[in-house]
N, C-alpha and C positions, 0 to 999 in steps of 0.2 A: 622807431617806436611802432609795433602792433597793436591794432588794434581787432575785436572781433565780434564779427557782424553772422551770425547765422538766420537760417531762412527757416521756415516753418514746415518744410517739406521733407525735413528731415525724420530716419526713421524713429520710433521709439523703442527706448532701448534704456542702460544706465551706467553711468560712467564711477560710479562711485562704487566699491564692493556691496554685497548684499546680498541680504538669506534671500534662498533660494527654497521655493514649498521643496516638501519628497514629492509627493501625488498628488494630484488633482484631477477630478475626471469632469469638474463644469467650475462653472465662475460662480464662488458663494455670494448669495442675496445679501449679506454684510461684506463689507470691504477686509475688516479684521477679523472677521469667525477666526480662522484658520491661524491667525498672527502668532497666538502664544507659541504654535507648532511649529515653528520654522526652525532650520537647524543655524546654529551660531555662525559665524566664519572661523576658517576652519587655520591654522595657526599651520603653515608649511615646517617640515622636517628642515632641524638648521644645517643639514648636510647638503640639501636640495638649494635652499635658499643662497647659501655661498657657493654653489656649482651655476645658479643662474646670473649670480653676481658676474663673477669670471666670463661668463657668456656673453655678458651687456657690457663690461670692458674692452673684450675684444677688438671688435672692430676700431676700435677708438683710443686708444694706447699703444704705445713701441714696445716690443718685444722685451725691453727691459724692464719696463714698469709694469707689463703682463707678468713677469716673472719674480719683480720684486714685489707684487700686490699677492702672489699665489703662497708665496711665503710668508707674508702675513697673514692671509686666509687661515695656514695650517700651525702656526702659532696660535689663532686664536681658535681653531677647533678645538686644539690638543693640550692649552695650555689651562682650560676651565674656566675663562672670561665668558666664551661662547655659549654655555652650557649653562653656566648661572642665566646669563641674560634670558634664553631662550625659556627655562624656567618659570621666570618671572615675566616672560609674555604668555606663557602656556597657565599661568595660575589670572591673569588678566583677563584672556579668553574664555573662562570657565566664571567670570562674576560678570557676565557684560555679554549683550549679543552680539556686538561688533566690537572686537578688538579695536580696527583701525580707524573707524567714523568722526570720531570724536577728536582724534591727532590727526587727519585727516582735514577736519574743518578747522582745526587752531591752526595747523601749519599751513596750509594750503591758502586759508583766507582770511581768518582772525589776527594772526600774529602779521600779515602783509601792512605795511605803514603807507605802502605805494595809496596815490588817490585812485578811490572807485570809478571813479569816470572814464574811459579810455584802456585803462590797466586791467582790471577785473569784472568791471558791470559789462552785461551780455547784450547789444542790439539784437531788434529783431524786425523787419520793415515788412509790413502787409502793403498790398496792392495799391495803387493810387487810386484815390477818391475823385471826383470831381463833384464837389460842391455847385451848385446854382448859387448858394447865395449863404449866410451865416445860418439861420435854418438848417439849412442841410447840414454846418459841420454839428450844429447841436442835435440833431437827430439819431447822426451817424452815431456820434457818444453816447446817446441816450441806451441805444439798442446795443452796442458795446457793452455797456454797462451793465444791462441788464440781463445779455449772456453772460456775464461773468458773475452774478450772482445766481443764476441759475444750475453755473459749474458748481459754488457753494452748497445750494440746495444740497447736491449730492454730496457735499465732503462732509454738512453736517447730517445727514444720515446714513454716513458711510457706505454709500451704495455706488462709489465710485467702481467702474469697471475695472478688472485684475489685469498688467500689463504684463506681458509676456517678453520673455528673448530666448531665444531655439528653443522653442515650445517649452518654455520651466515659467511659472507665475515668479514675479516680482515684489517684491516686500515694498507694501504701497506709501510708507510713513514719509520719505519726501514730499509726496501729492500732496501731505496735508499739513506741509507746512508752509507753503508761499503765502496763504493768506491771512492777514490779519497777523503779519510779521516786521521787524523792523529791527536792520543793525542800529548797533549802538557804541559810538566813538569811546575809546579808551586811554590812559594814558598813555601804554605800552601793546594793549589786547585790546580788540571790540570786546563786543559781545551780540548774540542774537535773540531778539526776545518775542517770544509768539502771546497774543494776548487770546486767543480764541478761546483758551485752555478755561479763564477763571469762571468765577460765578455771574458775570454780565458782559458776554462778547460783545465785540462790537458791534453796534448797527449803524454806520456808519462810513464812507468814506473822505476822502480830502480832497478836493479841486481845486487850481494853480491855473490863474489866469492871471495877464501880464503883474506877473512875482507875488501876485496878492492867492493867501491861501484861505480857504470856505471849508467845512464841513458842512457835507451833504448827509443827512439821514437816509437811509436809503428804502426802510421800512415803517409799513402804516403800524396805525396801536395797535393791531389786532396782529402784528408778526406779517403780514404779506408784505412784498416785494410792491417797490412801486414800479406802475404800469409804464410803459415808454412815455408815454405824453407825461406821465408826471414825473419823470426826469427828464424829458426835454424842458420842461418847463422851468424847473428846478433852475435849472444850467441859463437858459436866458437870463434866470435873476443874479448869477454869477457874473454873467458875462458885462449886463448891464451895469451892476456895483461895482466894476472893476477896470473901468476905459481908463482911468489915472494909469498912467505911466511912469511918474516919477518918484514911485515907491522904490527901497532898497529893496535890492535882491536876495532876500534873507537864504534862500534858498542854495544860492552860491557858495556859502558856507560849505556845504555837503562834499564839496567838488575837492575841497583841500588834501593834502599828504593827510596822511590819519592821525599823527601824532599834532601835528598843529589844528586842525579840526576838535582834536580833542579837549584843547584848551581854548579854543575859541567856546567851544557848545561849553564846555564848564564854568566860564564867563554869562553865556548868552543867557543860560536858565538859570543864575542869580535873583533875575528879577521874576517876580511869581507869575506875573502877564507871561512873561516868553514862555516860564516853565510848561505853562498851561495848554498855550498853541503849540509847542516841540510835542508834548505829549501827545494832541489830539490826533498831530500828524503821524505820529509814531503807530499808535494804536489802531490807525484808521485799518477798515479792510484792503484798501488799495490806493492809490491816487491816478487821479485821470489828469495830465499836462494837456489845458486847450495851449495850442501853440498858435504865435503871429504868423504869419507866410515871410517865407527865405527869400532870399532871392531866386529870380528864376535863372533858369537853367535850360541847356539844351534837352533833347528827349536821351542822348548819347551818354548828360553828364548826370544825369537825376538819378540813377540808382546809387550811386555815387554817393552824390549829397544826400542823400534819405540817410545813407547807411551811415556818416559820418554827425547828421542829425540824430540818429538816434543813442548814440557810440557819446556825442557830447552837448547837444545841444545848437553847435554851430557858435559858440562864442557870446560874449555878454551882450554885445549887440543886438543877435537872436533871441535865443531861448535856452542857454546853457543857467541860467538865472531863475527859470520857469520848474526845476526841478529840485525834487528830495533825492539825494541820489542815494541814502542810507536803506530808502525803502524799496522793501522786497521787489513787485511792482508799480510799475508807473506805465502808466498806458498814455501814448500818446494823438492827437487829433489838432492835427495842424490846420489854421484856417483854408492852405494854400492844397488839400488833398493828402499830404505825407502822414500816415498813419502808423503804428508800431507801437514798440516797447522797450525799454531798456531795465531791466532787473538785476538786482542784487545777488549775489551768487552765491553765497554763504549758504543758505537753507538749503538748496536744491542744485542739483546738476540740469541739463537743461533736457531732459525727456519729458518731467511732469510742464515744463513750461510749452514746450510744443504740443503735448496734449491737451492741455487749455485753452491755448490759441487757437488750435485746431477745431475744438467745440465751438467757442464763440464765435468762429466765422460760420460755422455749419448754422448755431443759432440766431446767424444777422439776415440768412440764407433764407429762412421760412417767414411764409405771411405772415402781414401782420395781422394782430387779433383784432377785434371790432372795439374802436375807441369807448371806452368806458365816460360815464359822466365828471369831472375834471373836480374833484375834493379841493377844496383851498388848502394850502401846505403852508406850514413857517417859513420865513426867513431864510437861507442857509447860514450860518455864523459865518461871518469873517472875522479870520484871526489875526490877534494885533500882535504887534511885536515894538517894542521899545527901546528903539535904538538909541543907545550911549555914545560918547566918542571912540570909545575901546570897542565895541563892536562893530562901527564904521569902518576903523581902522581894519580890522579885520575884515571886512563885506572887501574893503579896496585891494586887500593883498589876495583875498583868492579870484577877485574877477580880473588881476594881474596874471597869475599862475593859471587858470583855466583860458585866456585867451594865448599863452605862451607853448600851452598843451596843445591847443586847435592849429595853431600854425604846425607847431613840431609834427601834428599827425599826415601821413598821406594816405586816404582811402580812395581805392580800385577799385570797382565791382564789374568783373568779367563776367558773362553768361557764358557757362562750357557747355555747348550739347552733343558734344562727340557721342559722349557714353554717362549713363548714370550710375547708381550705385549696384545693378543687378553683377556688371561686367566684373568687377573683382569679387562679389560672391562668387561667382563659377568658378575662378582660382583662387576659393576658399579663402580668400583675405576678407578681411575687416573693412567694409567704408573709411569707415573714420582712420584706422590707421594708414591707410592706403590714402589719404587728403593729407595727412599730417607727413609721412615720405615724399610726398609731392612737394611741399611748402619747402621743405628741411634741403630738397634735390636744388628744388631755385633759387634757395638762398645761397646752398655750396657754388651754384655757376655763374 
């Protein structure tokens, strides 16, 4: 079993197809000026399309079944299957800007029954912390958090920067979907549902301290962002309403196959209490996981375990319990320094998520401003959940199947610093393909 842990240093770039501007001669002051103008993707000649077929067989079939797959190729040029079909992708392309996004994300991630944890949700481990003391981890979150609403600022004024690959601007509508997003368990299909869109976005996000979840408001009446002290502050009222331990892990839930999740969560929000809290959590702009400290570790094996911490949690004893793993992001802040993310993959390939990361550590980077007079703030809500026997039943069978998944996984984290990603630009390869021949070569030997 793989699991996949990428680092934040990674270039920006986009793994998923997408219009491409004609021209551009600066970065337009709106994010979409330019959007309606993008050209469609563009629908390959079916003569092209099964000559690169054949190309990608190659290597990897016997000569007989090269020869008896090239005879079916030309049965199906010649015999009008091919020609209809192509047709009717070529009449698909023309009512739609991306033919393939849409089957792209059903088949790719929707239609996968596999559990998100480990199989499809993305780690991502920022540098170790060193806390002094609880203070510190609520600090560090504080200012976390409030980079990360600050990346918002710009997604809702669409003045997010245009990203580029070999100098062509990038069609920016991923960026603006990780937040304020949330899959959603299916019988057969998820689905993914963005709430930022309606007539009252959120203002708000969800915090997860030991398996108990809060909604944080994260905005005063007047629309401002609150100041760091008033989310540190926030977060101590969190952390303090939440030392009980012996709460279910509702949150384990998340962890399951998708098809049994699906009938768990159709169970769970029966009752209008859960419905209520699945919601808040669902809609929230993001969630911030305060996590317990792991075990410790050597300084050899702690990349290691971050990366497998953030990939699962570490098991129900940990903090694989302390997560949504439906939602988009989940930003992590362990007591013991382990910092990161783990995000849902559905919305977004992972360029807009390292360019996110990337700000917010830029904006945890700059002083801080002169502490403002401290406003008395509500409560944060804690959310109840209503646990049945059929829903226990259920909390025991996935915190069975997610500690069965932590064993089955083995995470490595090498440092390679031979060479970085400049050396196979020179001979004109891809990073990324050129990491993905590497993997496929070690696994052949």
């Amino acid at each position: 079993m793989l699991g996949v842990f990428v680092r934040a240093a990674l270039r920006p770039g986009i793994a998923n197809p997408c219009r491409l501007l004609r021209t551009v001669t600066q970065i337009p002051e709106r994010t979409f000026v330019h959007q309606e103008g993008l050209p469609k993707l563009p629908v390959p000649p079916l003569k092209q399309t099964c000559e690169r077929y054949l190309a990608a067989l190659e290597p990897i079939v016997s000569e007989e079944e090269l020869e008896h797959t090239q005879m079916l190729i030309q049965d199906f040029l010649k015999g009008g299957v091919g020609g209809r079909l192509q047709k009717e992708l070529e009449r698909r392309a023309r009512k739609t800007d991306n033919w393939l996004s849409e089957w792209w994300m059903q088949t790719a991630y929707l239609d996968c029954r596999m559990p998100l944890a480990v199989y499809t949700s993305t780690g991502l481990a920022l540098p170790r912390m060193h806390f002094e003391d609880r203070q510190g981890q609520m600090r560090f979150a504080a200012k976390l958090i409030a980079g990360v609403l600050d990346f918002k600022r710009m997604v809702d004024t669409e003045t997010l920067p245009v990203q580029y690959l070999n100098g062509k601007p990038l069609c920016m509508d991923q960026y603006y979907q990780i937040l304020s997003s949330c899959r959603i368990p299916g019988p057969k299909r998820d689905t993914v549902v963005h709430y930022s869109a309606g007539a009252t976005p959120p203002s708000h996000i969800t915090v997860v301290h030991n398996f108990q979840f809060f909604v944080l408001d994260v905005y005063n009446s007047d629309g401002t962002p609150l100041t760091v002290d008033q989310i540190t502050m926030q977060l101590e009222k969190i952390w303090n309403s939440s030392l009980q331990t012996n709460k279910e892990p509702i949150g384990i839930l998340t962890s399951q196959h998708r098809n049994t999740w699906g009938k768990a969560y159709n169970n769970l929000i029966k009752d209008r209490t859960n419905k209520d809290s699945v919601r808040a959590i669902q809609q929230s702009i993001f969630t911030v996981c305060l996590d317990a400290p792991m075990l410790r570790v050597s300084d050899e094996m702690y990349l290691s375990r971050v990366a497998a911490q953030m990939l699962h949690g570490g098991g129900t004893r940990w903090n694989s319990g302390n997560r949504w793993f439906d939602k988009t992001l989940q930003f992590i802040v362990g007591e013991d320094g382990t910092c990161g993310l783990v995000y849902e993959h559905a919305p977004t390939e992972g360029p807009p998520i390292v360019f996110l990361i990337d700000y917010v550590v830029k904006y945890m980077q700059r002083p801080e401003m002169v502490r403002s007079p401290m406003v008395p703030l509500p409560m944060p809500q804690k959310l109840r959940f209503n646990i049945t026997p059929e829903i226990k039943r259920d909390i025991e069978k996935a915190k069975q199947n997610m500690n069965i998944m932590v064993q089955d996984l083995d995470v490595k984290v090498i440092a390679f610093s031979h060479f970085g990603r400049n050396v196979p630009k020179q001979h004109r390869l891809s990073p990324d393909a050129f990491v993905q021949m590497a993997l496929q070569l070690a696994y052949f030997r």
